[in-house]
N, C-alpha and C positions, 0 to 999 in steps of 0.2 A: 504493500500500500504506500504509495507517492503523498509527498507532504501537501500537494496540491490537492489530493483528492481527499484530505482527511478532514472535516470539519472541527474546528475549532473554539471550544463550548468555555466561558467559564461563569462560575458558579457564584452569584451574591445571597447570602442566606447567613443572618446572623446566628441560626444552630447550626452545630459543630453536625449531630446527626443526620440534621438534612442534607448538607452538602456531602455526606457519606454516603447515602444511600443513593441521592443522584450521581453521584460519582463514581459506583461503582453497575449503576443501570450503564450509563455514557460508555464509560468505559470499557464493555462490556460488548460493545458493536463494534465491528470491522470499518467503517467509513466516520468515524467521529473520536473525539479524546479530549478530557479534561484538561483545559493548560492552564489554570488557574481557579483559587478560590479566594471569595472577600466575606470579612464580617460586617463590612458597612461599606456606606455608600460610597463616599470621599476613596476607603482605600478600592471599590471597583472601580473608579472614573483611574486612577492611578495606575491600577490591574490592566486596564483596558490600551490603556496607550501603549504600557510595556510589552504586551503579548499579544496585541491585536488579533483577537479571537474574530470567529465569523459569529457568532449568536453569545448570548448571554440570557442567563435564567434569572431575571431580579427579584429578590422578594418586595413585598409594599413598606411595611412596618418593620425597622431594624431599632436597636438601642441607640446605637452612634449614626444617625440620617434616615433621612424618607429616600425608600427608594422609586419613586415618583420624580422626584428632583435628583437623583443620581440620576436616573433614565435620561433627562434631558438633557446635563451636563456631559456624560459619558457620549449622547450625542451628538454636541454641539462641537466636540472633539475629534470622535471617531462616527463619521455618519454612515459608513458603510458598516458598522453593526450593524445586527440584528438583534432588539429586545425582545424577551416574552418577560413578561409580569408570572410570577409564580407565587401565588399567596394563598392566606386560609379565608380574606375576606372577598367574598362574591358579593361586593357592594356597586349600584349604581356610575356613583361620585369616582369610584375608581378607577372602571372601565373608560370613562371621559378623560381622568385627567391621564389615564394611560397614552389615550390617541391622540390625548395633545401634546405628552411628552415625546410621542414619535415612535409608542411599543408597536410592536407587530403583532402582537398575541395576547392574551391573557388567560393563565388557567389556572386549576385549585390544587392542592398540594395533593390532594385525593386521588387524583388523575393515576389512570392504571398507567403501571411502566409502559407497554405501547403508545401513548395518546403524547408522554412525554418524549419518546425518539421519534413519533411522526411530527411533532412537535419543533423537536430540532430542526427536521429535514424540510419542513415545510418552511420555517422561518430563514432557509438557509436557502431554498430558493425566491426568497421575496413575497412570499403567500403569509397571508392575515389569517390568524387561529383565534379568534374568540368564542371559546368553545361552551360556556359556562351558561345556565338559564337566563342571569342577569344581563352577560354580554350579548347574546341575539338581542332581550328586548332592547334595550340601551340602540346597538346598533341598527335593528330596525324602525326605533324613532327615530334616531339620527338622522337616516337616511330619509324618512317622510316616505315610507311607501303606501302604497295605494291602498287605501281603507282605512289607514290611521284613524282613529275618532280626533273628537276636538279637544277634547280630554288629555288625550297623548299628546297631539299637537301644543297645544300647551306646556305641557309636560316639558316634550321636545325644547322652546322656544326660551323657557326659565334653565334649562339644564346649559343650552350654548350660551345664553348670556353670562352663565355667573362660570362656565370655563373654558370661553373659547374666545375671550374679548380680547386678544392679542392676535387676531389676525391681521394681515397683510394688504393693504389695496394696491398692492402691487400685484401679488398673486390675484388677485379678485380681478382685477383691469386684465388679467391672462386671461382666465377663464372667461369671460366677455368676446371673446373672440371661436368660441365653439360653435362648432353645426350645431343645426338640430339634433344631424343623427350621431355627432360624436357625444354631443350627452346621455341619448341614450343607451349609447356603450358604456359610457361612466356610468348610469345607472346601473345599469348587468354587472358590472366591472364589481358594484360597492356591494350588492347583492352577493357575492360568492362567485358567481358563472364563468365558467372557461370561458376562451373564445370559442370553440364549436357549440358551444349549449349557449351563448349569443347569438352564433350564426344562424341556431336553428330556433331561436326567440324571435327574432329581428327577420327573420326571412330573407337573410344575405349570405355570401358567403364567405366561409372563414378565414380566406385574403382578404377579402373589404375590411375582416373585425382587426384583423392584426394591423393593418394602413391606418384603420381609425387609432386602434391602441397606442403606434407609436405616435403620431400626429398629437394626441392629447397629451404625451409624454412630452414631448419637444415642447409643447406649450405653456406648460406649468412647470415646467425645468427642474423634473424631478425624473430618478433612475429605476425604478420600477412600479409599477401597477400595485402594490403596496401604497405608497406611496402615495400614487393618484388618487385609492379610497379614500385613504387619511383624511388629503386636499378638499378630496368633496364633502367627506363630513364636516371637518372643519367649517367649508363655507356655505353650507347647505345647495350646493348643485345640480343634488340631485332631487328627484321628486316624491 
């Protein structure tokens, strides 16, 4: 196995235990390895520069920092991370302030070893895992999809004001300049959907979706379709 091909994991978790046990799941797979472990946030952001891992497992609540605000500093540093939130709280508030610290995932410490190495591998390709009951709903008010009540809608409208108000109108002035139909692949995009399970939503084909995909890419000057969801949640794009 090639240093290239080995994914590169490390571990924030102020128990000693838990970074044990992930690290001997990790470890334990031919395409991944632990190259690091932090008991707080500060020494991850630290962790992270020296070893420049491909994914990071953070927990939320540590003694020595919030790892919420590790997450953003760690990648306001190193942006080609890849965060997952790994915590015992399946709350709202945290889901939010995950995707606006720029996590790719979030999941519960309960999570069967499988859910945690597809985990890896999925974060390690660019793909969003919010696998948890709280993060679908969270995510599909976010997103404002179709049948939302007014209820939610509201929900939705208090949840981004009180943490999303550091957005950009520079990215916002980007998005401004979208087709019709390249929102509606943003929309599919924030939804979960491949692009052949777009093509076959959309009734195109799945050259047009990947043309739209990069075109949206280029425009909001971000490196992967991760990325782009984030973008649209953040500035509500989609419908």
């Amino acid at each position: 196995m090639t240093e290239k091909s080995t994914i590169r994991v490390l571990l924030v978790d102020d128990q000693h235990l838990v970074r044990h046990g992930l690290r001997f799941i990790i470890n334990a797979q031919q395409d991944m390895e632990v190259v690091g472990e932090a008991g707080s946030g500060h020494e991850a952001v630290r962790l992270a520069a020296e070893l420049n891992p491909h994914v990071v497992f953070m927990d939320v609540q540590m003694e020595d920092g919030d790892g919420l605000e590790a997450t953003q500093a760690l990648l306001d540093l190193q942006p080609e991370c890849k965060v997952v939130i790994l915590t015992t709280f399946d709350q709202e508030d945290y889901v939010y302030q995950g995707i606006r610290a720029g996590a790719v995932g979030y999941l519960l410490k309960d999570a069967a070893p499988e859910e945690l190495i597809d985990a890896v591998r999925a974060a390690y390709r660019g793909e969003a895992i919010y696998r948890t009951a709280v993060a679908a709903k969270v995510i599909g008010i976010a997103v404002r999809s179709p049948g939302t009540s007014a209820q939610d809608e509201k929900k939705a409208k208090e949840a981004v004001n009180s943490t999303f108000r550091q957005e950009t109108r520079e990215l916002v002035s980007l998005a401004d300049a979208f087709t019709g139909r390249e929102l509606e692949v943003l929309q599919q995009m924030a939804y979960g959907l491949r692009n052949e399970e777009i093509a076959r939503k959309l009734f195109i084909g799945e050259s047009t979706v990947k043309t739209h995909v990069h075109r949206i890419l280029q425009k909001i000057q971000v490196e992967d379709r991760t990325q782009a969801v984030v973008f649209a949640i953040r500035n509500g794009y989609v419908k």
